[in-house]
C-alpha positions in Angstrom: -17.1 -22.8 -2.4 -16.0 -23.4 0.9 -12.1 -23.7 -0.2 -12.6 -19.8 -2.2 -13.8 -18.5 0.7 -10.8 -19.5 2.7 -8.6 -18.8 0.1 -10.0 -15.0 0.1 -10.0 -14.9 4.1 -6.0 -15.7 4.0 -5.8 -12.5 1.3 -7.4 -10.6 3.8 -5.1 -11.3 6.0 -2.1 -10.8 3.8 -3.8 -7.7 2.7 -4.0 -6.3 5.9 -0.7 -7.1 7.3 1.1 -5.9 4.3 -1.0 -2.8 4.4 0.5 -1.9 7.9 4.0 -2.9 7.4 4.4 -1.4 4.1 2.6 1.9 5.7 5.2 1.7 9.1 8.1 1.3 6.1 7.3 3.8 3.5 6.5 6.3 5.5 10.1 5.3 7.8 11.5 5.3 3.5 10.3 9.1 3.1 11.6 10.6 6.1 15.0 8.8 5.7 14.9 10.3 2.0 13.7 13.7 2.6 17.8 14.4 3.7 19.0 13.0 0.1 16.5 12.3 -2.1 13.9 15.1 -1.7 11.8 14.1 -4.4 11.2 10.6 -3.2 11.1 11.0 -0.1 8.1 13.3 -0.6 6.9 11.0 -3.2 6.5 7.9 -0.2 4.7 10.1 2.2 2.2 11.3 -0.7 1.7 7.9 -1.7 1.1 7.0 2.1 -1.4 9.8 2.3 -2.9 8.9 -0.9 -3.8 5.0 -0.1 -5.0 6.2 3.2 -7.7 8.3 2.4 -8.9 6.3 -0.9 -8.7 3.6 1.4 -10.9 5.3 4.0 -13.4 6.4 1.0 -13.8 3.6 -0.7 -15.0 1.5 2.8 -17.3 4.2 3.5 -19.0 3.6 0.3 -19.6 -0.4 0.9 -16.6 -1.8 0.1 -16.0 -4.2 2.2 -13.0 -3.9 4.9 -11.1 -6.8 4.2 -11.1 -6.0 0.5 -9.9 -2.2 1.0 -7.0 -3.7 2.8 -5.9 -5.9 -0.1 -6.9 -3.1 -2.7 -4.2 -0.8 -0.5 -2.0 -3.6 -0.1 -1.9 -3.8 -4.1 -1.4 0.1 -4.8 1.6 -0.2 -2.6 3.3 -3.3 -4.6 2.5 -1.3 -7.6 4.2 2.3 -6.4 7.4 0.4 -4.8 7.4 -1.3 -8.5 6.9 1.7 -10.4 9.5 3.6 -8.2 12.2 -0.2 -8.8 11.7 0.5 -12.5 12.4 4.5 -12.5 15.4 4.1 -10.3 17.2 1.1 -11.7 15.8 0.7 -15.0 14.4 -2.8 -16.4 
């Protein structure tokens, strides 16, 4: 039991650091874009606004903090995958 719990501390962690560097770079993404690419450049600071406050609801309603992180962390990875796939195509 000892070795999950550690094991779901260290994706805290990772959670949470992700969760501000991909916050610091898509919202650095969408203002770079906003000059060539309207569309996705609006598109990063939506989703950056979007994680944010579901991020902020969901701990005020007893998630944990660690886990909102991670949850955040998560819908990130999934929009810049998403956003991989539309661009270049599988």
């Amino acid at each position: 039991m000892t070795f999950l719990r550690g094991l779901w501390h260290g994706l805290k962690v990772l959670g949470a650091a992700l969760y501000a560097v991909l916050t610091v770079g898509l919202i650095w993404a969408g203002l770079a874009q906003l000059g060539t690419a309207p569309h996705w450049g609006w598109a990063c600071l939506a989703v950056v606004l979007a994680v944010f406050a579901a991020r902020g609801l969901i701990h005020n309603r007893g998630v944990e903090k660690g886990a909102s992180y991670v949850i955040a962390a998560g819908l990130y990875l999934a929009f810049l995958f998403v956003a991989a796939i539309v661009t270049n195509g599988l």
